[in-house]
N, C-alpha and C positions, 0 to 999 in steps of 0.2 A: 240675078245680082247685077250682072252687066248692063238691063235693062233699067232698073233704077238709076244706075249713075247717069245713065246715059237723059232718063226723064230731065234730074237732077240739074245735069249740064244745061239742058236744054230751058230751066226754070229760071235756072241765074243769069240767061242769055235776056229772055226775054226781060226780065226785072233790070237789067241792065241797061235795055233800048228805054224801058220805060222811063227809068232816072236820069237819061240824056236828053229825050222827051222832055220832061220836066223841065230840065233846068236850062233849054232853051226856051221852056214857055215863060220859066220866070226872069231869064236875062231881056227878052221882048218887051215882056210888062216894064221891068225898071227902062228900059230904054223910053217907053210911049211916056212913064211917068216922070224922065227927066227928060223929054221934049217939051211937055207942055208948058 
């Protein structure tokens, strides 16, 4: 049981970095798109 939460914890960590990821890729984009 302890092992699942633990997977668990460790799934919404990553999906986490991945959405911060994101949403630096898309604040970058709008930056390049309102330089141009």
């Amino acid at each position: 049981m302890k092992v699942h939460i633990l997977k668990a914890l460790k799934h919404t960590k990553e999906t986490n970095l991945l959405r911060k990821q994101n949403k630096l890729k898309t604040s970058r984009v709008k930056i390049m798109l309102c330089a141009q």
